[in-house]
C-alpha positions as CSV (number, residue, x, y, z in Angstrom):
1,X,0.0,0.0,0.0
2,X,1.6,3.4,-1.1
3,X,-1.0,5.6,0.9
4,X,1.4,6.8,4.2
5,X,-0.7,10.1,5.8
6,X,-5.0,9.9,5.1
7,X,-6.5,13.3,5.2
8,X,-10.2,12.7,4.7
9,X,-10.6,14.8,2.2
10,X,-8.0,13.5,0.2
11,X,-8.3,11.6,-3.0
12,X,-7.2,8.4,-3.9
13,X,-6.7,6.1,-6.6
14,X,-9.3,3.5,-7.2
15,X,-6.4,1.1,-7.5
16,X,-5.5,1.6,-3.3
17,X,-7.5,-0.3,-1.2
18,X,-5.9,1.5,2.4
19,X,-6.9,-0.5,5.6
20,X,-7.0,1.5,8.8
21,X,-6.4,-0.8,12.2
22,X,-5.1,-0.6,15.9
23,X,-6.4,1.2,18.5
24,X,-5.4,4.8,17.8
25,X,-7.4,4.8,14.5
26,X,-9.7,7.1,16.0
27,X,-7.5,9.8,18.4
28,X,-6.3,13.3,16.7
29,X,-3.2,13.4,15.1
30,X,-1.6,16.4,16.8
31,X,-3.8,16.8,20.1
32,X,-4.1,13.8,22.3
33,X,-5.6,15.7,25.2
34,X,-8.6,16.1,23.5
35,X,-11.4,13.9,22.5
36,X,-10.8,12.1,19.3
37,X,-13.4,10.7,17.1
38,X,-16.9,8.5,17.5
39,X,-15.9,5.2,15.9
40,X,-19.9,5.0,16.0
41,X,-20.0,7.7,13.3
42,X,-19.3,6.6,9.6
43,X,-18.5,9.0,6.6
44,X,-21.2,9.8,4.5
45,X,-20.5,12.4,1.5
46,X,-23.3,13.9,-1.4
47,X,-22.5,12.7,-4.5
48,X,-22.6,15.1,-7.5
49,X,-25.8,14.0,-8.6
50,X,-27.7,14.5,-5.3
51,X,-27.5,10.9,-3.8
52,X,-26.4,10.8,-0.4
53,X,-23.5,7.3,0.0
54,X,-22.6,6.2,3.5
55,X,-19.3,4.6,3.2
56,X,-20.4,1.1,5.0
57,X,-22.7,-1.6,3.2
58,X,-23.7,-5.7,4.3
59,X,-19.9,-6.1,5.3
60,X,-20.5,-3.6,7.8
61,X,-23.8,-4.7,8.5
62,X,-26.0,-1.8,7.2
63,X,-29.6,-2.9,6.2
64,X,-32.0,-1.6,4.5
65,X,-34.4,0.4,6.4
66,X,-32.5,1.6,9.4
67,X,-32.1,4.8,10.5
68,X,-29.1,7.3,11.1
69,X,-28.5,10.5,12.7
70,X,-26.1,12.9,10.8
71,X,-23.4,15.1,12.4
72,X,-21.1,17.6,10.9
73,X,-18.1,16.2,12.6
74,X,-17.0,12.8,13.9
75,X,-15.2,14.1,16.8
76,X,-16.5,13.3,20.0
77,X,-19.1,16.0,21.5
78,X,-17.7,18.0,24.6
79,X,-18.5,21.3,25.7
80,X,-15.8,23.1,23.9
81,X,-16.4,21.4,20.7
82,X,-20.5,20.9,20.3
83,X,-21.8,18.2,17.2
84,X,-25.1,18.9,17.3
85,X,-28.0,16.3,15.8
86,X,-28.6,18.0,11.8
87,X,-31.5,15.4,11.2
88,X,-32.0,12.0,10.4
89,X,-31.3,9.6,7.1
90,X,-32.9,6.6,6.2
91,X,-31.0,3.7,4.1
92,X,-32.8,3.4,0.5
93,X,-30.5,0.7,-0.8
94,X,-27.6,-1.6,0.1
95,X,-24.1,-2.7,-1.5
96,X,-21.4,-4.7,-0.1
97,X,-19.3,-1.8,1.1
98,X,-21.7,1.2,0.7
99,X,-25.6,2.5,1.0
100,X,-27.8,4.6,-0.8
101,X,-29.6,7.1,2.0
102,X,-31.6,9.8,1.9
103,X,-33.6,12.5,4.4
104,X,-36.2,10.8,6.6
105,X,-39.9,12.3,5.0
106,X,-41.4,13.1,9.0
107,X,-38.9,16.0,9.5
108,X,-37.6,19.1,8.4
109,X,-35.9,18.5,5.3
110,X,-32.1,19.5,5.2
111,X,-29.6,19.0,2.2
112,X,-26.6,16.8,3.8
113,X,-23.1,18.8,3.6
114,X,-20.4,17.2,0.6
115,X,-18.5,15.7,3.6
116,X,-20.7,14.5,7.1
117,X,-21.1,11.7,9.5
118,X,-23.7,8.9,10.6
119,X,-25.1,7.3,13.3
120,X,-26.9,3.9,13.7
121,X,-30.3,4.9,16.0
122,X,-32.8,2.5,14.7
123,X,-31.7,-0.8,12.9
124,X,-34.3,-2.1,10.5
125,X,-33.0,-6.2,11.2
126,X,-34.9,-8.7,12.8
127,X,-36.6,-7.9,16.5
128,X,-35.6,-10.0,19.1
129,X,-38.7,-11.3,21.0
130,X,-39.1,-10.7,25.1
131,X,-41.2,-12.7,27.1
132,X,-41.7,-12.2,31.2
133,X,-44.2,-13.3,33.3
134,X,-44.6,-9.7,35.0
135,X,-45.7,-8.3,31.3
136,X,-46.9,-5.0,33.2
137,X,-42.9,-4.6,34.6
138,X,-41.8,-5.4,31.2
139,X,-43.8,-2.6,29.4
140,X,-42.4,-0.3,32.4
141,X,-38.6,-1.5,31.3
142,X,-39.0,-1.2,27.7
143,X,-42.1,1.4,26.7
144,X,-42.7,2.0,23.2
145,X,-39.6,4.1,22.3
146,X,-37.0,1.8,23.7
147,X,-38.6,-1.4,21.7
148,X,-38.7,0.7,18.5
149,X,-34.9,1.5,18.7
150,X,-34.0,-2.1,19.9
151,X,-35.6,-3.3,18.1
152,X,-38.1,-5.9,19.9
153,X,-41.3,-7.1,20.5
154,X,-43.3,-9.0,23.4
155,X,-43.8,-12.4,22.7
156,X,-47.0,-14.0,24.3
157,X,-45.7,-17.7,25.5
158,X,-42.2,-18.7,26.9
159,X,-41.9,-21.7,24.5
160,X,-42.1,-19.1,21.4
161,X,-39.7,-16.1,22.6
162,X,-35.8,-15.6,21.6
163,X,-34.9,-14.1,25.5
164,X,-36.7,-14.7,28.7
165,X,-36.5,-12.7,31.4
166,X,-37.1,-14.3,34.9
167,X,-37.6,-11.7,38.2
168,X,-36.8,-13.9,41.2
169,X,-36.0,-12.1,44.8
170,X,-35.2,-8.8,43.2
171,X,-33.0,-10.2,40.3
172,X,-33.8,-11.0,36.5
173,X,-32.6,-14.0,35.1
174,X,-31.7,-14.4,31.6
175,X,-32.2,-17.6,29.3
176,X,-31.7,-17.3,25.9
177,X,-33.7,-19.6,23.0
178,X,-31.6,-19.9,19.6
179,X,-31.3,-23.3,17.7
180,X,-27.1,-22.9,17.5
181,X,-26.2,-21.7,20.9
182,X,-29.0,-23.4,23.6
183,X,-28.4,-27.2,22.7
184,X,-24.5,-26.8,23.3
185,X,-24.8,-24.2,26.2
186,X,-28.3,-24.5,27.5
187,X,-30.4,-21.6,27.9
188,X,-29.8,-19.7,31.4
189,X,-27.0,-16.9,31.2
190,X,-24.5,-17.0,33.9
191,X,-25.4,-13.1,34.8
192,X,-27.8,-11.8,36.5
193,X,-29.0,-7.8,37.1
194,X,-31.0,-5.9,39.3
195,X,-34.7,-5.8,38.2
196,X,-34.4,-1.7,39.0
197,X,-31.7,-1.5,36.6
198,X,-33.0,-0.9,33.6
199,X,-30.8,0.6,31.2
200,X,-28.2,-2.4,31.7
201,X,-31.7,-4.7,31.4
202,X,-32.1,-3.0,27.8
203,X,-28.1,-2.9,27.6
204,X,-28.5,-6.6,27.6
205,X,-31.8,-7.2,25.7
206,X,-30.0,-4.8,22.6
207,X,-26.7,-6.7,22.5
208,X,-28.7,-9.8,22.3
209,X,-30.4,-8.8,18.9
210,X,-27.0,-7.1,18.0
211,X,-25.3,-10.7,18.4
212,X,-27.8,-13.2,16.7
213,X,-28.1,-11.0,14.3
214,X,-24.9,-10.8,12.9
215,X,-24.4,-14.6,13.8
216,X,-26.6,-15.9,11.4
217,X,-26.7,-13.2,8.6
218,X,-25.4,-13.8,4.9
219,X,-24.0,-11.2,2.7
220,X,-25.5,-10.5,-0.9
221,X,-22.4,-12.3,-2.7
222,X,-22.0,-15.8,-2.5
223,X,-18.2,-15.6,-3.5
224,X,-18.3,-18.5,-6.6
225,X,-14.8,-19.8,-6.9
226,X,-13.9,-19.3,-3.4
227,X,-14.6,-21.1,0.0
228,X,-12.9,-22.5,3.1
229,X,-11.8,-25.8,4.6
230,X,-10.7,-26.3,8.5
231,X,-8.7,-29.7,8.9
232,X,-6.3,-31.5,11.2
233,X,-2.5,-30.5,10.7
234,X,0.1,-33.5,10.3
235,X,3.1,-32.5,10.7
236,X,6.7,-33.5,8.8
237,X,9.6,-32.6,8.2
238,X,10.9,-30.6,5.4
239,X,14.3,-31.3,3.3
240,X,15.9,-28.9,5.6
241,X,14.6,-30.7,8.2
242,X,12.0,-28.2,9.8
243,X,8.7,-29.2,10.9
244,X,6.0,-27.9,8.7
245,X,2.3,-28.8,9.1
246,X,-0.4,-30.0,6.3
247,X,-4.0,-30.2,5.8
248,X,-4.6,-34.1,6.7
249,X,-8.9,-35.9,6.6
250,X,-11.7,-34.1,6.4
251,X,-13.5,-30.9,5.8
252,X,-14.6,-30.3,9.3
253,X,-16.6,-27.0,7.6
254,X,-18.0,-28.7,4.8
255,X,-21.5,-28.7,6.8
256,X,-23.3,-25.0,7.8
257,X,-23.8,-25.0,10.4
258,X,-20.6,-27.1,11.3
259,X,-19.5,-28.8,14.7
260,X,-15.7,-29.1,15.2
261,X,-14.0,-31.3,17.4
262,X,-11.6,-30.2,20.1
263,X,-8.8,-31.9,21.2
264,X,-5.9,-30.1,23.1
265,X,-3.0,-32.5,21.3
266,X,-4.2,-31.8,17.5
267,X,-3.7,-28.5,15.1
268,X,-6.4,-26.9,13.7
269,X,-5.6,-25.0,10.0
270,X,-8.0,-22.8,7.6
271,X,-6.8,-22.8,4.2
272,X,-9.1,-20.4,1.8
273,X,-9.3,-21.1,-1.8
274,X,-9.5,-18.3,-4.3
275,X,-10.1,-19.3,-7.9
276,X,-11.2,-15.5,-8.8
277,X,-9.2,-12.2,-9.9
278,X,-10.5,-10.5,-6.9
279,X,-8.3,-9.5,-4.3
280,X,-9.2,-10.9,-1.0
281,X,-9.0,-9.4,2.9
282,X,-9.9,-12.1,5.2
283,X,-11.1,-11.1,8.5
284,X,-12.0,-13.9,11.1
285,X,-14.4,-12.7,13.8
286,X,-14.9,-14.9,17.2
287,X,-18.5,-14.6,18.4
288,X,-19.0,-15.9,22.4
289,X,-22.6,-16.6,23.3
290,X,-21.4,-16.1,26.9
291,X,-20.5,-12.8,26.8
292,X,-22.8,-11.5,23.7
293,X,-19.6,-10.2,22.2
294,X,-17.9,-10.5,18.8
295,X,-14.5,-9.7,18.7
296,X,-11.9,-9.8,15.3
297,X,-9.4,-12.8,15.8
298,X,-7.5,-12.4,13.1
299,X,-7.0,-9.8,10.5
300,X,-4.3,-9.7,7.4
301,X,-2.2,-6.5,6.5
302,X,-2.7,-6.5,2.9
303,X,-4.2,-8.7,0.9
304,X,-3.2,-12.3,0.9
305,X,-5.0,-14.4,-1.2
């Protein structure tokens, strides 16, 4: 990559395909005593023909339908450097690294700057559905608003829901219902919360959908001429007498969903197979059901297959 020093208003070559990552990615270059930018915010710029592109797609895990709240700035709001709210955008349409969006139709209408930033507020993907026994507490947790930006909706029986929350001596229990996650790790979630402490109640209610969400999700491409295979590593030695390790059995991926063995005394290797002429940047992302989190494992410096 030739690209050294990224000004965001700088143009580049179609031909670059720069890749931003560590933790600093988002503090300012020549003040680090003051608040840097909201990784939440992504760039969004008016085209010359009207159309308004925010600069994440399905890879990013835009959808259609959601809604966004534009900024001037992505820097961090403080109060010596306000980003005030300049309305709210709504995703018309959906490409693997960008989206089409354009002014919400219930407000004020405003013509976005050249160069501005969004928000996620409202994700149009699938509700998650809440059951609890105490439906008149549950309406008090999450009133209309809250469901709406989740987003959510009560389910009527326990046997039909995605989450159940249980209230037992002042606590609310958690057990979770999805076909991947509750036969290997049963349904009750190791934490518990206070059943007065709402916002982490919603906290954990939001990161649920958030998770099984993005867990079973497909892109738009299905990438012909290029796939995966996990097997069991052999090892041998090389002419020079160093041990390398080889792709030995089966496909343990070859199924989708897939179960893989574990065993502490044998390696594990991915090999991906590209048989196209486009350029590929794999990212492997870890998702734990115990934790609700999704973290990146393993990402490649330039492009390597």
């Amino acid at each position: 990559m030739k690209l050294t020093y990224l000004v965001r208003t700088t143009y580049m070559s179609h031909r670059q395909t720069p890749h931003c990552e560590g933790q600093g990615i988002n503090w300012r270059v020549f003040n680090n005593s003051s608040a840097g930018a909201d990784p939440a915010l992504i760039l969004t710029k008016r085209e010359k023909n009207g159309s308004n592109t925010l600069q994440a797609g399905e890879a990013q895990g835009v959808a259609k339908g959601s809604r966004y709240a534009v900024y001037a700035s992505d820097l961090i709001e403080s109060s010596v450097s306000p980003n005030p709210r300049l309305g709210h955008v709504l995703v018309t349409s959906v490409g693997l690294f960008s989206a089409t969006v354009e002014p919400v139709d219930y407000e004020p209408r405003f013509v976005l700057p050249r160069l501005c930033y969004s928000k996620l507020v409202q994700p149009a993907s699938r509700s998650i559905s809440v059951y609890c026994d105490d439906k008149a507490w549950l309406s008090k947790v999450f009133p209309t608003d809250i469901k709406e930006e989740i987003p959510m909706v009560f389910a009527d029986r326990a046997d039909s829901c995605d989450l159940q929350l249980s209230i037992l001596e002042g606590k609310v229990y958690f057990d979770r219902y999805h076909p991947l996650v509750t036969p290997e790790l049963g349904s009750r979630i190791r934490y518990t919360l206070a059943a007065d402490d709402h916002k982490s109640i919603r906290d954990v209610v939001g990161k649920s959908q958030h998770f099984y969400y993005h867990l079973t999700r497909t892109g738009p491409d299905n990438f012909r001429g290029v796939w995966m295979e996990l097997k069991a590593l052999k090892p041998e030695k090389s002419l020079d007498f160093d041990i390398i390790y080889k792709p030995t059995g089966k496909n343990y991926i070859q199924d989708n969903p897939a179960t893989v063995p574990v065993d502490s005394d044998e390696y594990l290797g991915m090999t991906i197979f590209n048989q196209t002429e486009r350029a590929l940047y794999p990212y492997l992302f870890f998702f734990d059901p115990t934790e609700l989190s999704i973290s990146m494992s393993i990402y490649p410096p330039t492009n390597i297959c």
